[in-house]
N, C-alpha and C positions, 0 to 999 in steps of 0.2 A: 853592391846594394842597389834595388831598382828606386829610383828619382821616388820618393813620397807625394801624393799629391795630401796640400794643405791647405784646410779650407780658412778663409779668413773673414774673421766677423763682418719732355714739349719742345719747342722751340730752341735752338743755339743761344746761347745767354752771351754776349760780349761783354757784357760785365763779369762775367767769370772768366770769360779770357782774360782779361785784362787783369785781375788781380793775382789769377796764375802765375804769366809772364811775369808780374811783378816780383812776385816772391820768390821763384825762378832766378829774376833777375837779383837781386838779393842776394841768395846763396851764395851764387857764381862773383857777386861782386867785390863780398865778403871775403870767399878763398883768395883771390885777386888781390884786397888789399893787404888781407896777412902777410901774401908771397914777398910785396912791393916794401913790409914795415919790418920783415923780418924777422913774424909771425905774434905782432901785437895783436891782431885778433882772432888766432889761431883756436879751432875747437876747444875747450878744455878737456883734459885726459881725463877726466871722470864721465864725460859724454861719451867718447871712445870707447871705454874698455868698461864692462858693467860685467859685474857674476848674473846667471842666470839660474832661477829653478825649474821643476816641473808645472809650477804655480804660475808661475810669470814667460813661460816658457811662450807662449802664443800672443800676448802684448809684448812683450820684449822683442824675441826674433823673427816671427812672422807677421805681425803687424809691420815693426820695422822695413823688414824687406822689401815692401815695397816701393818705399824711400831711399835706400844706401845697401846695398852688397853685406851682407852679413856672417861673418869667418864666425865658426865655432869650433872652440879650443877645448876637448874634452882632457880633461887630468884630474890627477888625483897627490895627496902630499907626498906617499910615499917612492912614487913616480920620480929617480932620479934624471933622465930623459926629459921630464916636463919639467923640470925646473931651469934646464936650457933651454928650452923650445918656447916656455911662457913670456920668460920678460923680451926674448926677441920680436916675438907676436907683439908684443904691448909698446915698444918702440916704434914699432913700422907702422904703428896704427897712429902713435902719435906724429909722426913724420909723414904720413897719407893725408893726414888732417882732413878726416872726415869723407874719404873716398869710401872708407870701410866702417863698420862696424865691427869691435872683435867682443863677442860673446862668450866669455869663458864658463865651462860645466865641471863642477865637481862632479866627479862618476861616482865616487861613493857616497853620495848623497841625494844622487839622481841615475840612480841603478835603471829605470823604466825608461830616463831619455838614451841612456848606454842602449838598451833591450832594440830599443826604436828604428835608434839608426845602423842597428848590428855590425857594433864595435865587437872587434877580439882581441885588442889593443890597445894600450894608448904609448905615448898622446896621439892623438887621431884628431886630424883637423878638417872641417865639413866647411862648406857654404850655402846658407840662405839664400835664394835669389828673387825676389816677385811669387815668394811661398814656394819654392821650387827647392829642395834637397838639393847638394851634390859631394860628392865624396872629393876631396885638394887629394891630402898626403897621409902619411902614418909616420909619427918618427921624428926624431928630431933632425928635419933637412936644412942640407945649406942654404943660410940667404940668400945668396944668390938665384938659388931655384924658387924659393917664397915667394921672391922677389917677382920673379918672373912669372906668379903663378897670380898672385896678386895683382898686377899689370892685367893680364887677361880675365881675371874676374871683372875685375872693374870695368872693361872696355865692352864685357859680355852686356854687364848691366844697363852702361852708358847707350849701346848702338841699339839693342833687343827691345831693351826697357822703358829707357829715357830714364832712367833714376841719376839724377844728380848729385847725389850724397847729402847728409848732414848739413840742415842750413845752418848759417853763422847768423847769426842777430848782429848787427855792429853796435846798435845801441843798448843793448841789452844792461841793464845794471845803472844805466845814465840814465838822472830826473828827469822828469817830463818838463820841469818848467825851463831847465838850460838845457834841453835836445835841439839843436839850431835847424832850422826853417828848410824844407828843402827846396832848392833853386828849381824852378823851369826849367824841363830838358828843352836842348836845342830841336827837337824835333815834335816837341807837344800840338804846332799848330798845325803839322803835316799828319799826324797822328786821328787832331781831333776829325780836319775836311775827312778823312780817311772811312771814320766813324759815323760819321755827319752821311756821306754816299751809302753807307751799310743800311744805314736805318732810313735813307729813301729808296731801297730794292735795286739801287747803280754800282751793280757787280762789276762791269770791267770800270769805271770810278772808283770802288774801292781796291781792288784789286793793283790798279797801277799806283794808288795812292800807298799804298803798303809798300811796293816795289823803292817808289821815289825814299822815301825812309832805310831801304835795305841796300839801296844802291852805297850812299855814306857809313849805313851802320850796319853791315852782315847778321850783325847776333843780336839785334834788335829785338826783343823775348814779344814785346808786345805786337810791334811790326811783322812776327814771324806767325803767331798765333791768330792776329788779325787777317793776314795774308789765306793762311789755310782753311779760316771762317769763309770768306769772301769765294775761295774758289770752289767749296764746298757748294756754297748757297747759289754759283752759279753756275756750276756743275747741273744740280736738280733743277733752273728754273723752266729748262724745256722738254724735262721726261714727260711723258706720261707714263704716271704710276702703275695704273693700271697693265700695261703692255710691260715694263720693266719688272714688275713683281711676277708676272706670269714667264719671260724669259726665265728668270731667275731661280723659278718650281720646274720649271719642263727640265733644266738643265744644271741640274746643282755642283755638273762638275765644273764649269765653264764659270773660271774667275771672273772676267770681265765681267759676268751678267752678276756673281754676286755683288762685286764689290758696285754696279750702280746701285742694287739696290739696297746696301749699306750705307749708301749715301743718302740714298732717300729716303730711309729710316731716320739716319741719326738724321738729316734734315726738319722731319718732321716731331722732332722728340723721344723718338723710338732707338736709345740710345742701348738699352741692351740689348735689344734685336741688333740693331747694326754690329754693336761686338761680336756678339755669339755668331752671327751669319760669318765673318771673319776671320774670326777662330775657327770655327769650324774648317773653312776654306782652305786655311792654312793646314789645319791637319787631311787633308783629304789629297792637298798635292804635295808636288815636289818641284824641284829647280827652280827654273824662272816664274814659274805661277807661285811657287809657294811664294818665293822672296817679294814678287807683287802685290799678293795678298797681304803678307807679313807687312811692310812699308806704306801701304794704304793705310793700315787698322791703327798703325803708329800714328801717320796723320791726322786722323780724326782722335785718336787719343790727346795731341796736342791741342785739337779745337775745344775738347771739354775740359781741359787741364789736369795735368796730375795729382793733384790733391782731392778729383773727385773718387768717392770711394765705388763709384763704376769702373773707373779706369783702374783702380787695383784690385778688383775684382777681375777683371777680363786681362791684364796683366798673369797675374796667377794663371788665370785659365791658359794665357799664351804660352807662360813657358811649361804647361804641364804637353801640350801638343811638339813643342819644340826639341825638348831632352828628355 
């Protein structure tokens, strides 16, 4: 089956980095504390594992997608096969805790999604990726191979993507009036000077300011998102646009001249030119260009955040160029 393509429904803001990162930070903190409690805040299995129809078929797994890796389990009852092959899916999804998504499809109830992804068989197991199709397995396979099939989904998603899976709310369900306070991070007043040189145009200021923060903390979400603002912004401040936009039309194969002028785009707010100029780029080469291209376009994905729905848009668009 050839990959489906799925279409799905000014200025750098630091304030949207910053609430990004945050939430980012969250997720990841969240999985972290489950691993450490022994999985007291572990996704619940009903977020995991959802039936899907043709109705809910594009909010469910392609909206999804471009949040968390999304396995889809086609079967049917009388399917002796899927009845081994289902609750193994529905374990590993509980034990990924929130790496994946497992989308289960009755076939005889959703005959048109069977038609779609030209199943001859079941169980037949697909994955969603950033709206991208791909065909896993057919069959009931050893976990072992799942296993290892699921590892590499996930790492696709994670390196390609950036999707981090399913966030965990830690508070979720506890009253507002006993949610207890949160403490000042050790690094807020290095964060704020950081913030403070952004918004007076002192790019190698903020830039090192960011650094000093990542030096102690590596995965610092708001430090790292801040960092890629700052170099972005100081990338463009001695183009001239003019001469970079016209490099960039005389020579559309010549990445470097795209990717400045994707900087100078999304610089200036022009955030779906920057994707598309990128995308594109990427689909036009190969090797070491394409992979520069590819890892630029991620960059600037990070300065807008993933939760904006440009970024899953041009996501989608990525991996339709990619697979």
């Amino acid at each position: 089956m050839q990959p489906r393509n799925m279409s799905m429904s000014g200025v750098v803001d630091l304030a949207a980095v910053k609430a990004a990162g945050e939430a980012k930070a969250k997720a990841e903190q969240a999985r972290a504390d489950a691993a450490r409690t022994g999985g007291a805040r572990a996704v619940p299995p009903a977020a995991l594992v959802i039936d899907v129809d043709e109705a809910g078929f594009e909010r469910d797994v392609l909206q999804r997608s471009a949040e968390v890796p999304v396995v889809i389990d086609f079967w049917a009852e009388w399917c002796e096969p899927c009845k081994q092959l289902g609750p193994l899916l529905e374990r590993l999804a509980v034990e990924y805790n929130g790496r994946f998504l497992l989308a289960k499809v009755d076939v005889d109830a959703n005959q048109m999604l069977m038609q779609q992804f030209g199943i001859q068989g079941i169980p037949a197991v697909f994955a969603v990726v950033a709206g991208q199709a791909l065909p896993l397995f057919q069959g009931a396979a050893p976990e072992a191979q799942i296993r290892e099939t699921l590892d590499q989904l996930i790492q696709v998603g994670e390196e390609r993507f950036g999707l981090t899976g399913i966030a965990v709310d830690p508070d979720a369900g506890a009253p507002d009036a006993v949610q207890a306070e949160v403490p000042a991070g050790p690094y807020d007043a290095l964060l704020e000077a950081a913030a403070s040189a952004l918004d007076a145009n002192d790019f190698p200021g903020a830039i090192q300011a960011y650094k000093n923060v990542l030096v102690d903390d590596p995965g610092n979400p708001e430090a790292k998102l801040g960092l890629a603002q700052a170099e972005l912004l100081g990338r463009v401040q001695s183009m001239d646009p003019q001469a970079v936009r016209k490099e960039a039309a005389d020579n559309p194969g010549d990445v470097n001249a795209q990717i400045a002028a994707a900087d100078l785009d999304l610089a200036g707010g022009h955030v779906e030119d920057a994707f598309g100029r990128l995308v594109e780029a990427v689909r036009r080469t190969a090797g070491d260009d394409r992979n520069t291209a590819r890892l630029r376009l991620l960059e600037l994905f990070e300065v807008i955040g993933p939760e904006d729905p440009r970024v899953t848009a041009a996501r989608t668009a990525l991996a339709r160029v990619l697979f």
